[in-house]
C-alpha positions in Angstrom: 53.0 -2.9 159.2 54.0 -1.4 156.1 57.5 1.1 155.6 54.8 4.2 155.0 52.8 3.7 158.0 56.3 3.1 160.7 58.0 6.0 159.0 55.8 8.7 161.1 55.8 6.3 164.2 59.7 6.3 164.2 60.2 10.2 163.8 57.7 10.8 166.3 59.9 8.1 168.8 63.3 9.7 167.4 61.7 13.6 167.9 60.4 12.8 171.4 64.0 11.1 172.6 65.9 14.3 171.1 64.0 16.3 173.4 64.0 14.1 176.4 68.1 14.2 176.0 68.2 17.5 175.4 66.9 17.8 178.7 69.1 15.1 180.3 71.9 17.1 178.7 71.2 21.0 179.7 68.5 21.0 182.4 65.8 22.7 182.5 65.3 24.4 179.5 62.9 26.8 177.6 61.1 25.4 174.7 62.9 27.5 172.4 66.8 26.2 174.0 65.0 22.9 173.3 64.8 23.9 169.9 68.4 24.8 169.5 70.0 22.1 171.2 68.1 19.6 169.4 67.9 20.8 165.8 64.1 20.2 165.7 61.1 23.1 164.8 59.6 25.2 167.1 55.9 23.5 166.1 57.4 19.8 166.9 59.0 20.5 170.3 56.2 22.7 170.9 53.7 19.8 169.9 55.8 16.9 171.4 56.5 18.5 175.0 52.8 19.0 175.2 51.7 15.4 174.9 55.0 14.6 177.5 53.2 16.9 180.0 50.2 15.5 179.5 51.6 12.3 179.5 53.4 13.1 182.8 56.8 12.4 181.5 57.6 16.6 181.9 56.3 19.3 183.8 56.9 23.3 183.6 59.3 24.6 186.1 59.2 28.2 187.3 62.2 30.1 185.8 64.8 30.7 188.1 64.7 34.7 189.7 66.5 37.5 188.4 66.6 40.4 185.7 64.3 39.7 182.6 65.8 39.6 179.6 63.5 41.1 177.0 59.8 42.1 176.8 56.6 39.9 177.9 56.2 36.8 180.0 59.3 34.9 180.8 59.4 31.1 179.0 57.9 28.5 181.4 61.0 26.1 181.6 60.8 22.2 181.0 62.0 19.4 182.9 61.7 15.7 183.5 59.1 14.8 186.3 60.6 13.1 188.8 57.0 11.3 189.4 57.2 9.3 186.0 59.4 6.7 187.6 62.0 5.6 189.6 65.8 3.5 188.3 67.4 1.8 190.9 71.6 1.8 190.7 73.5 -1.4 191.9 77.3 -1.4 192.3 78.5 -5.0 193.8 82.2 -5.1 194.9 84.2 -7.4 196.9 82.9 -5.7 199.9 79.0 -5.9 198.9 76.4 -4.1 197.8 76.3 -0.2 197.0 72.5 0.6 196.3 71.0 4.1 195.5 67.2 4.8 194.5 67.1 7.9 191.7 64.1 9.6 190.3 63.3 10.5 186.8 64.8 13.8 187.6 67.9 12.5 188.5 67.5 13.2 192.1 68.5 10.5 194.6 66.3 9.4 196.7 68.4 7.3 198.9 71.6 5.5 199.0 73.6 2.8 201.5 76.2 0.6 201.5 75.3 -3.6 202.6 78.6 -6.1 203.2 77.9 -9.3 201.8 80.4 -11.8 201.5 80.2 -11.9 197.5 83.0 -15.1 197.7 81.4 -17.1 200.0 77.6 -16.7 199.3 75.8 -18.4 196.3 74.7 -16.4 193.4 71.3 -17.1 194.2 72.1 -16.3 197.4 73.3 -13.2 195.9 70.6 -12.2 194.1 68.3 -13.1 197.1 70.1 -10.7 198.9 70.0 -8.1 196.6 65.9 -7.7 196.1 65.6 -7.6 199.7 68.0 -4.7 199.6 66.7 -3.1 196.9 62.6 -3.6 198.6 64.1 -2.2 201.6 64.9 1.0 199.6 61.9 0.9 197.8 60.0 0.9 201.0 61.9 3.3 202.6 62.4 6.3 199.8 59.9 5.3 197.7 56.5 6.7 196.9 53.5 4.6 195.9 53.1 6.9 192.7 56.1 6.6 191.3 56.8 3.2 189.8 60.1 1.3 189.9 61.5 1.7 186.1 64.7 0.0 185.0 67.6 -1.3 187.1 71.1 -1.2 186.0 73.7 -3.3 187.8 77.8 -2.8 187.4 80.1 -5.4 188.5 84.0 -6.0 188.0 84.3 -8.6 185.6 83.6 -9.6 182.2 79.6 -9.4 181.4 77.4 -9.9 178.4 74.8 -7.1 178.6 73.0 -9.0 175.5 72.6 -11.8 177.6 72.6 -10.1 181.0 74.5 -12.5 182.5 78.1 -11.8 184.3 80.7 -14.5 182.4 83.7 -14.4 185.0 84.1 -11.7 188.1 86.8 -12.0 190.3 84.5 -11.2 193.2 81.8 -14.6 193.1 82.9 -17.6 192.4 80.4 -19.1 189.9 80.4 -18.1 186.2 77.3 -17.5 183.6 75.2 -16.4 186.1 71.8 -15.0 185.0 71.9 -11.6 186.9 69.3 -9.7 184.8 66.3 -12.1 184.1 66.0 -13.2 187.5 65.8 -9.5 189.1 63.6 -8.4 185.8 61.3 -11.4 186.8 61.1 -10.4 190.5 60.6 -6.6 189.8 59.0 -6.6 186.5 61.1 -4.0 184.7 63.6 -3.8 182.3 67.7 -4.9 183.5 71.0 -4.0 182.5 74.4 -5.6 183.6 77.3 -4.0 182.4 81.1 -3.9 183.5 82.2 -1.2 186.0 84.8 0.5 183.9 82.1 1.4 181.5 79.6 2.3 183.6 83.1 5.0 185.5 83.2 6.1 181.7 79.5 6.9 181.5 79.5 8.9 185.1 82.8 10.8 183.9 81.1 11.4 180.3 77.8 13.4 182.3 79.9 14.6 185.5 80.4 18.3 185.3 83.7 18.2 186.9 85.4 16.2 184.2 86.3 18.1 181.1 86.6 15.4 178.7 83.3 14.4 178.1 84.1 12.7 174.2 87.6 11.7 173.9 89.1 9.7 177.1 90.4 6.6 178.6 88.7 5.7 182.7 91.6 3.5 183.8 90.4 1.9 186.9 93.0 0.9 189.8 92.5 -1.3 192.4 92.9 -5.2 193.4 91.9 -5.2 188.8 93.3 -3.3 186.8 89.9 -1.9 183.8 89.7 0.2 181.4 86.4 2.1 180.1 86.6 4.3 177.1 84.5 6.9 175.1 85.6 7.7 171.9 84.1 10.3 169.6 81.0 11.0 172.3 80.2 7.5 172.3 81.2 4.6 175.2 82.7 1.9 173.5 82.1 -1.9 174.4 84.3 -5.2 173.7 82.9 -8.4 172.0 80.5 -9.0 174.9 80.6 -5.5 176.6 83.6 -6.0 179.2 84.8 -2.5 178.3 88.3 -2.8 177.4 90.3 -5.9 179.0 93.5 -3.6 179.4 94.8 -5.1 182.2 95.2 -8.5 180.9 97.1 -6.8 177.9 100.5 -8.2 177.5 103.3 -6.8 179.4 106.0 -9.3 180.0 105.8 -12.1 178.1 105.9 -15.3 180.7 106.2 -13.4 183.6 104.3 -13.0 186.5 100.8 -14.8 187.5 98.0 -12.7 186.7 94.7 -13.9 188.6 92.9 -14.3 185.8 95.6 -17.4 185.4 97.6 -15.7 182.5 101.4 -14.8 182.6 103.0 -11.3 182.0 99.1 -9.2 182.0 99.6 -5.4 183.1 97.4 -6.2 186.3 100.1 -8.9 186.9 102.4 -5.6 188.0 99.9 -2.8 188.0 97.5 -4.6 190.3 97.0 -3.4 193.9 98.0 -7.2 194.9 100.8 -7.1 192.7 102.4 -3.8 194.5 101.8 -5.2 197.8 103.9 -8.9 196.7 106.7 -7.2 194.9 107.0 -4.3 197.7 106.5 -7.3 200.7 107.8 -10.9 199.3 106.7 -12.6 202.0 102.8 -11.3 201.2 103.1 -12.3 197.8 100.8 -15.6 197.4 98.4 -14.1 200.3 97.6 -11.0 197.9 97.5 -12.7 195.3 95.3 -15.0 196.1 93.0 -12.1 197.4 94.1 -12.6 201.4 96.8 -9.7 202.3 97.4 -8.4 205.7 94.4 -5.9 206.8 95.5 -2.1 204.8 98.7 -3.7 203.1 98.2 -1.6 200.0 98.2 1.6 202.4 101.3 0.8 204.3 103.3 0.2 201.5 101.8 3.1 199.9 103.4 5.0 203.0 106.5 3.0 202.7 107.0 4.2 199.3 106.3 8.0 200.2 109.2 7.4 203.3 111.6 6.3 200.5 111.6 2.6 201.0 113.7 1.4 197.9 111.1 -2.0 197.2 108.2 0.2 197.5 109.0 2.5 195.7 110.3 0.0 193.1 107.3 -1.7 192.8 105.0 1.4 192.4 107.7 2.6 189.2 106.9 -0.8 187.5 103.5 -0.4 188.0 103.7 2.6 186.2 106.1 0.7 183.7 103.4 -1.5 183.4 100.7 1.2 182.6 102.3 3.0 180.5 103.1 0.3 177.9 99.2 -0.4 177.5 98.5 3.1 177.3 100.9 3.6 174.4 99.8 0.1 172.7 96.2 1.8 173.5 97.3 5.7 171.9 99.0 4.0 168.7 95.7 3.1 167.8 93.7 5.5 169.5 95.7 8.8 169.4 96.5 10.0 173.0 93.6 10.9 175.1 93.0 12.4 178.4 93.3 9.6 181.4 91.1 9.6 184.0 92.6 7.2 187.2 89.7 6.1 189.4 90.1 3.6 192.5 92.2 3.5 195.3 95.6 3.2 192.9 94.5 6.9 192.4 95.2 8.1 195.5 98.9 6.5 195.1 99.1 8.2 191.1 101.7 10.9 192.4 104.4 7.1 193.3 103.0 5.9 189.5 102.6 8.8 187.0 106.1 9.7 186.6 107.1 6.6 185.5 103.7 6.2 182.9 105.0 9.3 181.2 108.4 8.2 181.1 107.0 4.7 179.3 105.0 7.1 176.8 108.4 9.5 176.1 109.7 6.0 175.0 106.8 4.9 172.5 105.8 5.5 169.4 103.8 8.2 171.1 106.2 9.8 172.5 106.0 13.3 171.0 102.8 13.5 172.8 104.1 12.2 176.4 104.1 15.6 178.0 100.8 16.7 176.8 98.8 13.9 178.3 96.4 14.6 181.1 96.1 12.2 184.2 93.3 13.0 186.6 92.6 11.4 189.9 89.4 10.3 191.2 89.2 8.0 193.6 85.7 7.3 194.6 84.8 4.2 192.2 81.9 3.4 194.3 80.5 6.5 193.6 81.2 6.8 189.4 79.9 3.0 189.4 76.5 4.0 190.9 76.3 7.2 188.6 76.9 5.4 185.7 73.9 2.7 186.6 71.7 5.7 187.1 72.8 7.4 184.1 72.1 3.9 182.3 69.0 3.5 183.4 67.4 7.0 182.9 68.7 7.0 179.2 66.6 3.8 178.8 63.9 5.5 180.2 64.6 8.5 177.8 65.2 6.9 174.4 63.8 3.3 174.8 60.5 3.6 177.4 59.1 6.8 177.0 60.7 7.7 173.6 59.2 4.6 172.2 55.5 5.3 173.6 55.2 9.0 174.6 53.7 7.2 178.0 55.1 6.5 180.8 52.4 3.2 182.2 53.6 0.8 179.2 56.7 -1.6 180.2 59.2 -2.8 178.2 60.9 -6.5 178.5 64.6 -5.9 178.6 66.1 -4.6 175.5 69.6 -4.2 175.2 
């Protein structure tokens, strides 16, 4: 095919994905909002959202009630149909399994929580384990006119999305495992893998209740310390898409065991496990090597809040910790709004003070006080918004942007 005959073709695909995230973006919209928030004519959206509708990919919404403005018929409303397909969100964790079903529209259909013992279970014993959850939800929430899509899967860990296979994850014990082919081959749609901090950025960059869609750092706590950024609107990825390997960034140099085998990394102090063993000695090697008492983290989260002097210790270094990546991170960066997701978040009140008290210290430290730290500390939650945020985008600017139809599949295409 020759430049002259793909130049039309690739308008047409770039026109028709404008409008389809448009859409994503503000909602429901009018033809002629369409036309503002997307830059394009009034004759090309008009001429593109026809042959979506027809095509089944949108379908005119009644405007919502109240006063008219202006004269003559109000402007039927566009939105995605929730018929043209279905994306299935997968968040595995040291726990198990969190699945949810979403429609084109973004609606979920259903959602649950399975334990599986990620550690002691094969990966194909994994991946066995997750299509029969994933046909269970399928089954249940399902309909038989709406087709399963795309699926997106987030795990801790570093993955290579080009690939779609998960490298190294803390929670199963093999490595190079071929997540993504073998679910695309048992469900005949297109699969994405990608790290969990990214996918927290990509919830926090759509979420409503987070005012820093463009510029901002998601600095996951928990057992790992991650890191998922977006900078200037767009998410940004490491060599092979592990988000941002902050917590294996230097702090102390041959200090203390990291998991991931390295001396002196941030997660090596700023790590849930590392709290517990420098709060509680005698827990040390149990947490970290992943077996502390049942709720450790909590109790000496309490401890700290009653004054205990080791707890309270170990939660300042933490933030010691932290707050010498950040400003390695910010001298490169400029500062940026932080969002702490995890458990660690509900414990950011025992580590912030000492983060900004790093950052007074830095090269950054005419910007210290102005830095904004959030909490959120439902991770399961941001990971499985992010895999259904993933998934419809592919839907929007690689399935139906490509075609303009919503029966031709794509193999994966990352």
């Amino acid at each position: 095919m020759n430049s002259a005959t793909a130049r039309p073709d690739d308008v047409r695909r770039q026109n028709r994905k404008a409008i389809l995230l448009a859409i994503r973006t503000g909602g429901a919209m009018s033809r002629t909002d369409i036309c503002a928030a997307s830059g394009l004519s009034q004759a090309t959206v008009s001429a593109i959202s026809t042959d979506l509708i027809a095509a089944g990919i949108l379908r005119g919404a009644e405007p919502e009630s109240g006063p008219r403005q202006g004269r003559g018929r109000p402007q039927v409303l566009l939105q995605h149909n929730p018929t043209a397909g279905l994306v299935c969100s997968l968040a595995l964790t040291a726990g198990g399994l969190a699945i949810a079903l979403v429609d084109y529209a973004g609606k979920t259909l259903g959602s649950r929580f399975a334990r599986l013992d990620t550690l002691g279970t094969s990966a194909a014993g994994l991946l066995d384990a997750i299509a029969a959850e994933l046909r269970q939800m399928i089954d249940r929430h399902g309909a038989a006119d709406t087709p399963l899509r795309h699926i997106t899967i987030g795990i801790q860990g570093a993955t290579d999305s080009k690939l779609g296979r998960i490298l190294w994850s803390p929670i199963i014990r093999e490595r190079n495992v071929d997540f993504r082919d073998a679910l695309s081959a048992a469900f005949a749609v297109p699969v994405t893998i990608d790290n969990d901090c990214n996918l927290i950025a990509e919830a926090l960059h759509w979420s409503s209740d987070f005012p820093f869609q463009d510029d901002f750092a998601a600095l996951l706590l928990g057992e790992g310390i991650g890191m998922g950024l977006y900078l200037h609107g767009a998410r940004f990825h490491g060599a092979q898409s592990s988000a941002v390997e902050f917590g294996h960034m230097l702090f102390q140099p041959r200090g203390q065991e990291c998991r991931c085998g390295a001396l002196g990394c941030i997660e090596a102090y700023a790590g849930e496990y590392a709290i517990i063993g420098a709060a509680r000695p005698e827990w040390r090697e149990a947490a970290l090597r992943g077996n502390p008492p049942r709720d450790a983290f909590a109790g000496v989260t309490r401890a700290a809040r009653g004054g205990d002097a080791a707890a309270v210790d170990a939660f300042r270094v933490a933030g010691e910790a932290l707050g010498s990546g950040l400003a390695s991170l910010f001298s490169i960066t400029d500062p940026l709004p932080v969002a702490v997701v995890g458990d660690g978040a509900a414990a950011l009140d025992l580590i912030e003070p000492a983060i900004h008290a790093l950052l007074a210290t830095a090269a950054v430290r005419n910007f210290a006080g102005d830095i904004d730290i959030r909490a959120f500390p439902d991770e399961r939650q941001l990971v499985l918004d992010g895999c259904s945020m993933t998934s419809l985008r592919f839907l929007d600017g690689d399935l139906f942007a490509r075609s303009g139809r919503p029966d031709v599949i794509l193999e994966n295409v990352e």
